[in-house]
N, CA, C and O of each residue as an XYZ file, in Angstrom:
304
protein
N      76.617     94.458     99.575
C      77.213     93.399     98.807
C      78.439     92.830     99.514
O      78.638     91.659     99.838
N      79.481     94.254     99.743
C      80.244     93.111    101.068
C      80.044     92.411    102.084
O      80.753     91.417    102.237
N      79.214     92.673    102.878
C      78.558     91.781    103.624
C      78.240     90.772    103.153
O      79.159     89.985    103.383
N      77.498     90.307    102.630
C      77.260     89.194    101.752
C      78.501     88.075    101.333
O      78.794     86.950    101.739
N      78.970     88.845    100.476
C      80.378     88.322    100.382
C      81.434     87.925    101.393
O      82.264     87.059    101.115
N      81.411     88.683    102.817
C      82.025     88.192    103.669
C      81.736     87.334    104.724
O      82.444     86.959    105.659
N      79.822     86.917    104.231
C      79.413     86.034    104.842
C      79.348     84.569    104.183
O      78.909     83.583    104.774
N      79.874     84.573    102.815
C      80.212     83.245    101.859
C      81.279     82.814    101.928
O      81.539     81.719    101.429
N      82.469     83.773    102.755
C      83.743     83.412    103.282
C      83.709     83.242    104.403
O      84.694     82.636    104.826
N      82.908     83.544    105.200
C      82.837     83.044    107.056
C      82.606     81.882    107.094
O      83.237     81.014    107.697
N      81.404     81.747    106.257
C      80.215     80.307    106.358
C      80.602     79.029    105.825
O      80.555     77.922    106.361
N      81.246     79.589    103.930
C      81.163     78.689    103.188
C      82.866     77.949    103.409
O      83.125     76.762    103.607
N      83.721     78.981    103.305
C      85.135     78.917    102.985
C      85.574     78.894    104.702
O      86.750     78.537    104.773
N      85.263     79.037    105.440
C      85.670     79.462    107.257
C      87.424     80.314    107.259
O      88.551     79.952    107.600
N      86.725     81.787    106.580
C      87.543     82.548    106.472
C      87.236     83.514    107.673
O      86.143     84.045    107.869
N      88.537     83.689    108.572
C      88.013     84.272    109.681
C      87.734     85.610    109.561
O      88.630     86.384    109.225
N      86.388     86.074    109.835
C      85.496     87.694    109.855
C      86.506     88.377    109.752
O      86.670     89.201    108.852
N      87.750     88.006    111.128
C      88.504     89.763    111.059
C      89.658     89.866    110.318
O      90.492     90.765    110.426
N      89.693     88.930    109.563
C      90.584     88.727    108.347
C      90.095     89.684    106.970
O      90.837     90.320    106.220
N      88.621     89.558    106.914
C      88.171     90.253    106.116
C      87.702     91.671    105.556
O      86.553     92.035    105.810
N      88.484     92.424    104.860
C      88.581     93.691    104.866
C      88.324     94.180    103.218
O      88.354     93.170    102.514
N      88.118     95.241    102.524
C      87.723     95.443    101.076
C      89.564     95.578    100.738
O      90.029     95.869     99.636
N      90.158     95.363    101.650
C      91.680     96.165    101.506
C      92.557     94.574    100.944
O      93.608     94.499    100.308
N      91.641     93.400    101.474
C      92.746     92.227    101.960
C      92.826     91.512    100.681
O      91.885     91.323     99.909
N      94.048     91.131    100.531
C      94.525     90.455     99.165
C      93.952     88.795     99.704
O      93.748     88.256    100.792
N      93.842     88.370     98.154
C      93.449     86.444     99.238
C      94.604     85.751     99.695
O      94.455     84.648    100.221
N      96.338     86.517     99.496
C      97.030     85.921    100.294
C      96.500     86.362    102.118
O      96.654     85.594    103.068
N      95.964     87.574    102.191
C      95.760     88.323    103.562
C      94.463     87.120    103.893
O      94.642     86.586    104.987
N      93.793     86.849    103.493
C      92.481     86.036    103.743
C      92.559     83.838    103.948
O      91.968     82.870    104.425
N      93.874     84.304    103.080
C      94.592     82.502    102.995
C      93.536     82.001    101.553
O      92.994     80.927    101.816
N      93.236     82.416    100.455
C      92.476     81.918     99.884
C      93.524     81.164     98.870
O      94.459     81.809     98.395
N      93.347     79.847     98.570
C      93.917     79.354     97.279
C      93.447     78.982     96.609
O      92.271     78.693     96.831
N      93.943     78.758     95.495
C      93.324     78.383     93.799
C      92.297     77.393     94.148
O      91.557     77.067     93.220
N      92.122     76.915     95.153
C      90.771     76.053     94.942
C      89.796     76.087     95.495
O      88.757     75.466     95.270
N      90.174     77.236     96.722
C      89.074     77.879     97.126
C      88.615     78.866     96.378
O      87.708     79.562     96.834
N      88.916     79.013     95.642
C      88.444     80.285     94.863
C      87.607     79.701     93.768
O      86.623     80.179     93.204
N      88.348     78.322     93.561
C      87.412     77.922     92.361
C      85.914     77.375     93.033
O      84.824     77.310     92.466
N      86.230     77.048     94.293
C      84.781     76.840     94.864
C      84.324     78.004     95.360
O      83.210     77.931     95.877
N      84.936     79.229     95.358
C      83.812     80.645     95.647
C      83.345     80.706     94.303
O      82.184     81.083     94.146
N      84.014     80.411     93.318
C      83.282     80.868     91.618
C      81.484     80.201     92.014
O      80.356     80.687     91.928
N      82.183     78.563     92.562
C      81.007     77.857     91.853
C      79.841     78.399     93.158
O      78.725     77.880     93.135
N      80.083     79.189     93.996
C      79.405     79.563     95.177
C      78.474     80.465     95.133
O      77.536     80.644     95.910
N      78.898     81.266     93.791
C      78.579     82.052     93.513
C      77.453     82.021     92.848
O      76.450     82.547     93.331
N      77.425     81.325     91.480
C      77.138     80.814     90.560
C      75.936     80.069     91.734
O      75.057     80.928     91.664
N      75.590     79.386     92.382
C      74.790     78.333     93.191
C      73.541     79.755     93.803
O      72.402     80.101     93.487
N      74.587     80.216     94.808
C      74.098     80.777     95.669
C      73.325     82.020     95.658
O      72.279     82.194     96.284
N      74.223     83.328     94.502
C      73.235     84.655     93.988
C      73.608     84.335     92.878
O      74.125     85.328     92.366
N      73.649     83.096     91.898
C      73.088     83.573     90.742
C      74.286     83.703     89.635
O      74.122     83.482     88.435
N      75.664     84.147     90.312
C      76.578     85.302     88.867
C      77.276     84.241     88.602
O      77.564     83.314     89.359
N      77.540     84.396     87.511
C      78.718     83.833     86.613
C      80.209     84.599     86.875
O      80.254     85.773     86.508
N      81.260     84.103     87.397
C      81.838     84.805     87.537
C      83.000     83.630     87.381
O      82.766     82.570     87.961
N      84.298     83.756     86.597
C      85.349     81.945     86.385
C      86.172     82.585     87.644
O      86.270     83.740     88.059
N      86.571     81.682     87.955
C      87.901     81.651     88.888
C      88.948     82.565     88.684
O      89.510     83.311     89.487
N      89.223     82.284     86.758
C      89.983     83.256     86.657
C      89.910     84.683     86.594
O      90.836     85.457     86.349
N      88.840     84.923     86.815
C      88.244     85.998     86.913
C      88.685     86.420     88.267
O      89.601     87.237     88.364
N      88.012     85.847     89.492
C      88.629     85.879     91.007
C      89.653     85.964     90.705
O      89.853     87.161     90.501
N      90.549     85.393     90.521
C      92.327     84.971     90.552
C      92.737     86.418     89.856
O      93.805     86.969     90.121
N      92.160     86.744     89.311
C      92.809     88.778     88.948
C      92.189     89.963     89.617
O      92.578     91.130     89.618
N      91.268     89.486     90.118
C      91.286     90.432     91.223
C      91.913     90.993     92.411
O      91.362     90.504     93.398
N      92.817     91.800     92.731
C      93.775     91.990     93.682
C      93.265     92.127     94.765
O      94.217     91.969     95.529
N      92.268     92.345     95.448
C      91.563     92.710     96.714
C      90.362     91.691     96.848
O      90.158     90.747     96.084
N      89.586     92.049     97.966
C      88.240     91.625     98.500
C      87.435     92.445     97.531
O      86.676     91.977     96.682
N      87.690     93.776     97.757
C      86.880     95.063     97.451
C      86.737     94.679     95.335
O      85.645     94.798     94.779
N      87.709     94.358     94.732
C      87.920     94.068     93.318
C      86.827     92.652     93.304
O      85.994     92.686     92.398
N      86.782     91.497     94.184
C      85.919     90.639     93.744
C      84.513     91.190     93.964
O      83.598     90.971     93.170
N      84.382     91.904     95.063
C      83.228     92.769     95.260
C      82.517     93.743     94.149
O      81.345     93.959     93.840
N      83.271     94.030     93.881
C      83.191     95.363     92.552
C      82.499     94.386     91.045
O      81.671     94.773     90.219
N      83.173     93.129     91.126
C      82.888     91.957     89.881
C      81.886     91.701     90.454
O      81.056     92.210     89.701
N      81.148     91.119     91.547
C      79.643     90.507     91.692
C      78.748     92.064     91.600
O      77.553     91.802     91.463
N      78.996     93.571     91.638
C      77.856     94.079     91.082
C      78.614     94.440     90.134
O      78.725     95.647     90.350
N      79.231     94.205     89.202
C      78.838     94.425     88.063
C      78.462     93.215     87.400
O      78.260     93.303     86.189
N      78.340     92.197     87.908
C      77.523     91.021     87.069
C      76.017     91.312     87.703
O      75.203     90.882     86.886
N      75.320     91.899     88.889
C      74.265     92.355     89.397
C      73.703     91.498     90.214
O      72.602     90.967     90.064
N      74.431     91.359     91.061
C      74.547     90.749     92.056
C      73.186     91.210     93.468
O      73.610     91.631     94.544
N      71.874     91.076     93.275
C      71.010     91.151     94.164
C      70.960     91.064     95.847
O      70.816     89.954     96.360
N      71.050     91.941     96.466
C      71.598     91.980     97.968
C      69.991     91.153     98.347
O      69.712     90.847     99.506
């Protein structure tokens, strides 16, 4: 699932790979409120989950938004 996820931030968002860690906060990654609101809708498009922004936006890590796409069941 991280993989995945860190390939919707390489591809979609051009978040650089070695930026990306289960450890990195989205200040560590450069993510802002509106990229995030376009990872929601990326999400939502791409595997499927429902997941709001504000939802992202309380997640403290990579590894915490990770943890939210399987528990919405997120299909590798």
């Amino acid at each position: 699932m991280f993989e995945q996820f860190k390939s919707l931030l390489v591809d979609k968002l051009k978040v650089s790979p070695e930026l990306i860690t289960p450890e990195a906060t989205r200040e560590d990654i450069e993510l802002d409120s509106l990229d995030v609101v376009e990872l929601s809708l990326m999400l939502q498009s791409e595997l499927g989950l429902t997941i709001s922004d504000d939802e992202l936006l309380e997640a403290a890590t990579v590894g915490d938004m990770v943890a939210l796409m399987e528990e919405r069941g997120a299909k590798i």
